[in-house]
C-alpha positions in Angstrom: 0.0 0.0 0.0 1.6 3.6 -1.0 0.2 6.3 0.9 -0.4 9.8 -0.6 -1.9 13.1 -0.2 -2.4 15.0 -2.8 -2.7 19.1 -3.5 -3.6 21.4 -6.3 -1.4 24.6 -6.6 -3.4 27.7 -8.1 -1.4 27.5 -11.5 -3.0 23.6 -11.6 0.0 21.5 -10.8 -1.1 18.6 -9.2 1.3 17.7 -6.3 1.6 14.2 -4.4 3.5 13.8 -1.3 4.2 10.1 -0.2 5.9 9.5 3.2 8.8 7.4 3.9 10.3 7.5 7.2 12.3 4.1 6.2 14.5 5.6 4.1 17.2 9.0 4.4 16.6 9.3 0.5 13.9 11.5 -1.7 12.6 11.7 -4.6 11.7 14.2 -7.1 9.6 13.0 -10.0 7.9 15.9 -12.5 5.9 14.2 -14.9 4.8 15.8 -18.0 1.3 14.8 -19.9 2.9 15.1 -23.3 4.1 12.3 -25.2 4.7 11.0 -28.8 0.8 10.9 -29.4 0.2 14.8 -28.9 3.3 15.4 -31.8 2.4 17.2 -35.4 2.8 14.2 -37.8 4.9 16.2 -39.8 7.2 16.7 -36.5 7.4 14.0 -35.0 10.3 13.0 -32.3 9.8 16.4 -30.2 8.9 15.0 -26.8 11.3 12.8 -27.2 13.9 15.6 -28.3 12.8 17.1 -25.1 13.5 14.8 -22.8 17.4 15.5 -24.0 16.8 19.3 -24.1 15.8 19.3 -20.6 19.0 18.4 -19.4 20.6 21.6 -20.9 20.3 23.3 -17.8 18.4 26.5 -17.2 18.9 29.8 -16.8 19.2 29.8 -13.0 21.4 25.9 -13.2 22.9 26.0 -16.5 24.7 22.8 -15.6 22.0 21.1 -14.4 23.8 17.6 -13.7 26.2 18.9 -11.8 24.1 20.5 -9.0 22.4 16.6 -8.7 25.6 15.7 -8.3 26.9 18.2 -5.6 23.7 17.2 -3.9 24.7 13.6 -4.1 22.1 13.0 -5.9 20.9 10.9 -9.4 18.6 11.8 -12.4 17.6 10.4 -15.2 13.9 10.5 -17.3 11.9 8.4 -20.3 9.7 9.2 -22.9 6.5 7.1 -23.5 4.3 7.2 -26.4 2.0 9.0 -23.1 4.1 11.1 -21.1 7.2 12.1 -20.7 8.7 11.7 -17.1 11.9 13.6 -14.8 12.9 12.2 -11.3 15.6 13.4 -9.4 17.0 11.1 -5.9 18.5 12.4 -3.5 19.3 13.1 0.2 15.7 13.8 2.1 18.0 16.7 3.3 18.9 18.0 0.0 14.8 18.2 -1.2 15.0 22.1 -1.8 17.8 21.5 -4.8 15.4 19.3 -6.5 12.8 21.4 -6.3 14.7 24.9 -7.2 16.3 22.2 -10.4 13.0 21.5 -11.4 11.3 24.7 -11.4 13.9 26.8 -12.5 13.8 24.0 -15.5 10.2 24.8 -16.2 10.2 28.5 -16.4 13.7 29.2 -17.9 15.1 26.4 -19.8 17.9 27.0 -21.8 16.7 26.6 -25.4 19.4 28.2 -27.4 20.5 26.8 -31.0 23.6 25.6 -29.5 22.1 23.4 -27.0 19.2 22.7 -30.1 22.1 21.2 -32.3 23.7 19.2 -29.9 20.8 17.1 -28.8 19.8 16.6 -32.4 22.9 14.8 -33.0 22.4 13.0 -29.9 19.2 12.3 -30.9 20.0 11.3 -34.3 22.9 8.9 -33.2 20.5 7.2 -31.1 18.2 6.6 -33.8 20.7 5.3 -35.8 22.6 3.0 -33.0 19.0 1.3 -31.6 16.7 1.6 -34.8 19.0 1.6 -37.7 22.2 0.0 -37.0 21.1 -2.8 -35.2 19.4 -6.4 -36.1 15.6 -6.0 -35.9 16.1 -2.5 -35.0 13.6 -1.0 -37.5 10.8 -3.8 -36.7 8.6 -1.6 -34.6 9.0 1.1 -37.3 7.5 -0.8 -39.4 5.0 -2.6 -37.6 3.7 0.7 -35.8 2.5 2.4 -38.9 1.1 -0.6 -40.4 -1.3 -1.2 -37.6 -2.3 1.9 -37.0 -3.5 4.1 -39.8 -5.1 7.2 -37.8 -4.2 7.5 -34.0 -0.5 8.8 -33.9 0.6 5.5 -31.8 2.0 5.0 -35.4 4.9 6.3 -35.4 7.7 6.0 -32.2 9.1 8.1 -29.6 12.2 8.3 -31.7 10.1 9.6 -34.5 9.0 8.8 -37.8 12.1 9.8 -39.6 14.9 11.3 -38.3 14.2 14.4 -40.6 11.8 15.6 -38.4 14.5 16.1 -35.3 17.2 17.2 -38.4 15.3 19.7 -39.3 13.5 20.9 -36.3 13.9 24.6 -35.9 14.2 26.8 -32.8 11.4 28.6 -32.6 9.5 25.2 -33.6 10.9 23.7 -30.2 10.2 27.3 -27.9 6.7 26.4 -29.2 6.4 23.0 -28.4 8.1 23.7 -24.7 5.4 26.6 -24.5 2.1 24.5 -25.0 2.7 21.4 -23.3 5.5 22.1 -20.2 3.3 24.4 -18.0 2.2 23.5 -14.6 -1.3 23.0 -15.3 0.3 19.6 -17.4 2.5 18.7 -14.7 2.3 15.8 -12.5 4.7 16.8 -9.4 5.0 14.0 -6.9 8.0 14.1 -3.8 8.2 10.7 -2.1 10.5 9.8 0.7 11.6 10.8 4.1 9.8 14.2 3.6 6.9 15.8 5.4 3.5 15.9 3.0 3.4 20.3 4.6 6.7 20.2 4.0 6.4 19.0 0.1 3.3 21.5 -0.1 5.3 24.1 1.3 8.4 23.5 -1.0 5.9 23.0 -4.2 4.1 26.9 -3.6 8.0 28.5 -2.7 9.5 26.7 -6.2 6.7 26.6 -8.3 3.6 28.7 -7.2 4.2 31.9 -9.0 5.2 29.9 -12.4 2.4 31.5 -15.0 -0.5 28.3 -15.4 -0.1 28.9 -19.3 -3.2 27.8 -21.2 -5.2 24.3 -21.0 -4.3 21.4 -23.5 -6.3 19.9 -25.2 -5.8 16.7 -26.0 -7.5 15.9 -29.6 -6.2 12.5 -30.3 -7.7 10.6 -33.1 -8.9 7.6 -32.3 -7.9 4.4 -34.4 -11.3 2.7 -36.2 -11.7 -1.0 -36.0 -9.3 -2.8 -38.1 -11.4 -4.7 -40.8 -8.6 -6.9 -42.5 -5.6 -8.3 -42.2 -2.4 -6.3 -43.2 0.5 -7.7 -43.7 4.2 -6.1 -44.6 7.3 -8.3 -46.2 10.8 -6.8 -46.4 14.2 -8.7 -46.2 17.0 -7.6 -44.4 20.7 -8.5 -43.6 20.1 -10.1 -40.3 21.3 -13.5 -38.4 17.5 -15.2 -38.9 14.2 -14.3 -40.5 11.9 -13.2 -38.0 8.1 -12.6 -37.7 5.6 -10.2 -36.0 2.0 -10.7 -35.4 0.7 -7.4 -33.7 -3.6 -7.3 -32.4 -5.2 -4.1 -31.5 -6.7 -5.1 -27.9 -8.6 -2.7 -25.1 -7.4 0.8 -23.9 -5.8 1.2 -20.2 -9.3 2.4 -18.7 -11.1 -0.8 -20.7 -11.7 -3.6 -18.2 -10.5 -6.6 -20.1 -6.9 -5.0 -20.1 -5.9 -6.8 -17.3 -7.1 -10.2 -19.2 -4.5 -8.7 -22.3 -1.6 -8.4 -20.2 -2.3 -12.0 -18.5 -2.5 -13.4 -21.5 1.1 -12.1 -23.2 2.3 -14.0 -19.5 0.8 -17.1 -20.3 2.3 -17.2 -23.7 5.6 -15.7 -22.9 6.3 -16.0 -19.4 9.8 -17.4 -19.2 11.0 -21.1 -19.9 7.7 -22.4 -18.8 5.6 -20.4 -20.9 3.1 -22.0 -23.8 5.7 -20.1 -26.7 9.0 -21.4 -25.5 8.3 -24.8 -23.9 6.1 -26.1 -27.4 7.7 -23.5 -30.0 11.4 -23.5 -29.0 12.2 -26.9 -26.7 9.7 -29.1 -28.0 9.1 -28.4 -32.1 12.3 -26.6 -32.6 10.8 -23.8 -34.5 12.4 -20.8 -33.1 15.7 -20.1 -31.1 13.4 -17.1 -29.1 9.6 -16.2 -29.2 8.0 -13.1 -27.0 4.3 -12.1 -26.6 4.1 -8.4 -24.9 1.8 -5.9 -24.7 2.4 -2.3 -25.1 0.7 -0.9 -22.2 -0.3 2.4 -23.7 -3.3 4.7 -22.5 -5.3 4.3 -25.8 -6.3 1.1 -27.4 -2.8 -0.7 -28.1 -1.0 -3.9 -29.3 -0.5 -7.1 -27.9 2.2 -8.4 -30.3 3.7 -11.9 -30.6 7.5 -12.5 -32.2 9.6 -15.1 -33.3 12.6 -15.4 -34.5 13.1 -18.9 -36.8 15.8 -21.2 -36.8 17.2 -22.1 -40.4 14.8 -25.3 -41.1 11.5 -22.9 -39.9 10.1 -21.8 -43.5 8.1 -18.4 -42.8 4.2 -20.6 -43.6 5.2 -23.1 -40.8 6.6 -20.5 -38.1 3.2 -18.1 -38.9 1.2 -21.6 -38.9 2.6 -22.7 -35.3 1.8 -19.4 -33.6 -1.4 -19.1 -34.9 -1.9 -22.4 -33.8 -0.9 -21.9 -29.9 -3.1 -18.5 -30.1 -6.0 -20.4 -31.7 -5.8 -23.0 -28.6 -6.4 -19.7 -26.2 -9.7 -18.9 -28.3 -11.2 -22.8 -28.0 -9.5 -24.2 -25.2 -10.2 -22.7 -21.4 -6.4 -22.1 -19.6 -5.8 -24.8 -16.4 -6.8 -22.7 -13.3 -3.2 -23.4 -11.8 -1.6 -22.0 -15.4 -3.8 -18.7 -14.5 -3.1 -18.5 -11.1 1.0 -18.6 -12.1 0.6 -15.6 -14.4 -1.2 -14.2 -11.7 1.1 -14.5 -8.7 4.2 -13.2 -11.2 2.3 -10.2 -12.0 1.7 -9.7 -8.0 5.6 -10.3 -7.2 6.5 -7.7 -10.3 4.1 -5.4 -8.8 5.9 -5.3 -5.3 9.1 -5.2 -6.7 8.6 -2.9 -9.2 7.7 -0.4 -6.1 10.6 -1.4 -3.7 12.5 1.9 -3.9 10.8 5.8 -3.2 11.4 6.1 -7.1 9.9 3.8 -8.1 7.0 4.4 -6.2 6.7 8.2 -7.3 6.6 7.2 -10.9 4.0 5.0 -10.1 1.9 7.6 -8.2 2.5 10.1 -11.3 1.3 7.6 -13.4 -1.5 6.7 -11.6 -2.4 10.2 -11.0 -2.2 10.9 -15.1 -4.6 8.2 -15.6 -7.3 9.7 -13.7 -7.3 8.1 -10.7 -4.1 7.9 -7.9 -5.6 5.0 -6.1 -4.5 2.9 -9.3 -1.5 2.3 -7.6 -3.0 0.2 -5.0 -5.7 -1.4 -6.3 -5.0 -2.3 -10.1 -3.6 -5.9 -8.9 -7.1 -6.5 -7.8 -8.0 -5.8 -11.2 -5.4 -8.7 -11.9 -6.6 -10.9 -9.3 -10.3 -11.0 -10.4 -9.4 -12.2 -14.2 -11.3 -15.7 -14.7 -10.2 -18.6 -16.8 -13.8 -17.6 -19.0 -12.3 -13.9 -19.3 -8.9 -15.6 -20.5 -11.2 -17.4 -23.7 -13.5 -14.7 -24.3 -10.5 -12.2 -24.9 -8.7 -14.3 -26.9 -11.6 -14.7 -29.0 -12.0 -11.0 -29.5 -8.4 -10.0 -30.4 -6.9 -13.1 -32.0 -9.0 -12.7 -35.0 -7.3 -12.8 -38.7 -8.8 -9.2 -39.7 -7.3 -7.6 -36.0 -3.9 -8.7 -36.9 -1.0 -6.6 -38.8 2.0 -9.0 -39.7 5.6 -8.0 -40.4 7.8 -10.7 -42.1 11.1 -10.0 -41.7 12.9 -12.0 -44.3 16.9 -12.7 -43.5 18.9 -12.3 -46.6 
């Protein structure tokens, strides 16, 4: 159980305090509601971009890493397709820096061209070292935009092309930073060995008198039912051919999410799993299959991948998953099979919220969901998932005309 209060400041940033008395450490964690999904298709990569620009200091802390460091403290952030998120740990004693770091970063980042070109090449080389360079890289920049045709989920959080960071201009950036990074779209949440007045206190000295800056609105289209199957074939220069079978399945807020994510576990939940024991040990098909879901806010993916040994023509490696996901549709799961899943997702739950990091991110997350109790109740939502709900979710995603497959063709 995390606890949490929770204030409004006049501007509209939401602030969480979570007390920890266990530990001397605090942290920090400014979460943004701007991800990948709010970008201009023809700009794509920005929040992203972001991320990296935000570490260019401010006006205030021009060097902002090294005033974590002379804190003795850590920071790092992430981009989703969702959000983009900040968290600085440090010292309980040392709270004050955080929150003059963060602040200051929010009304007077330095967005020159200097620091503009050097985090497009940062940017760029990233791109080009995780997406281009590297075996498989480019699968999800395929995949993406050939399952989704409208909602911008399409394209990644690196961006469509890396044109759009190339060629991103200053005053194209000033304007991004000026619509979404305002309080008003800002999730700040202070856990550790901190006081909830205290947090409230330091929140209206650091960022009470920042301007609220106006309301986003956030106009995402939504993606229609997929009708018919899509399919993409290229070849590539890689160790083994490889295939993809993404299905659009239920939005976070959709009650048969929780049946989604279960159902990646049972078919890809480590050496056990329905994939890799029948798949890889038993019929020799693959050296690796995965099933994952991609946990997004909107309706997402729950993909299935494989790549083939050398015998494993593409027909026979697409014939044997279909096969396995088939058997979910027809076939009701063994109670103890469920209940495995089940008790994995409840240990990565508990882990996953060990640390006062950790569990800030999950209470900003929570929070930008819509409702801050998520953090302690969504394993109930796990918990209630019936061997029925297992088969009559199957049936609704695994369907030929829900599915977008990639063939990725060694050559």
């Amino acid at each position: 159980m995390i606890s949490h209060e929770k204030y409004t400041l006049a501007n509209g940033l939401t602030v969480v305090a979570h007390h920890d008395d266990s530990t001397p450490m605090a942290t920090v964690n400014v979460l943004y509601k701007v991800g990948s999904r709010n970008e201009n298709p023809e700009r794509t990569g920005f929040a992203h971009l972001f991320e990296h620009l935000m570490f260019g200091g401010s006006v205030n802390a021009p060097a902002f890493d090294t005033h974590v460091q002379l804190a003795g403290g850590e920071c790092n952030a992430f981009t989703t397709a969702d959000f983009t998120n900040y968290y600085i740990t440090l010292p309980a004693q040392n709270i004050e820096t955080a929150m003059w770091l963060e602040s200051d970063r929010l009304l007077n980042p330095l967005l020159n061209q200097e620091t503009l070109q050097t985090q497009q090449q940062v940017v760029l080389e990233e791109y080009n070292q995780r997406y281009l360079n590297q075996p498989y890289g480019d699968a999800s920049l395929l995949l993406h935009p050939l399952a989704y045709k409208v909602h911008p989920y399409r394209w990644s959080t690196i961006g469509a092309t890396p044109e759009h960071i190339s060629t991103a201009t200053l005053s194209e950036v000033k304007a991004f930073f000026k619509k979404f990074y305002t309080p008003g779209n800002a999730i700040l949440v202070v856990g550790g060995n901190v006081a909830p007045e205290q947090v409230f206190a330091l929140a209206q000295k650091w960022f009470g008198e920042i301007p609220q800056g106006e309301i986003v609105k956030n106009s995402i289209p939504q993606e229609p039912e997929q009708v018919e199957a899509r399919t993409l074939s290229v070849e590539r220069s890689v160790p083994a051919s490889a295939i993809y079978k993404a299905y659009h399945m239920p939005h976070r807020h959709h009650p048969d999410y929780h049946a989604c994510d279960l159902i990646s576990e049972i078919l890809s939940n480590g050496k056990s799993s329905r994939l890799y024991r029948r798949l890889v040990q038993e019929q020799q098909l693959f050296s690796s299959a995965n099933a994952y879901i991609s946990g997004d806010i909107d309706a997402g993916l729950i993909t299935v991948s494989a790549h083939s040994l050398p015998q494993t023509g593409m027909p026979q490696a697409e014939a044997a998953i279909e096969k396995e996901l088939q058997e979910l549709c027809t076939e009701n799961v063994s109670d103890y099979e469920l209940e495995k899943v089940k008790n994995k997702m409840e240990s990565l739950h508990v882990f996953a919220e060990t640390t006062v990091m950790q569990k800030s991110i999950a209470l900003a997350c929570a929070e930008m969901m819509g409702d801050i109790n998520l953090v302690n109740t969504d394993i109930e939502s796990y918990r209630r998932v019936t061997t029925n709900d297992i088969r009559r979710v199957a049936n609704s995603i695994f369907r030929k005309e829900n599915c977008s497959t990639l063939y990725y063709n060694k050559v």
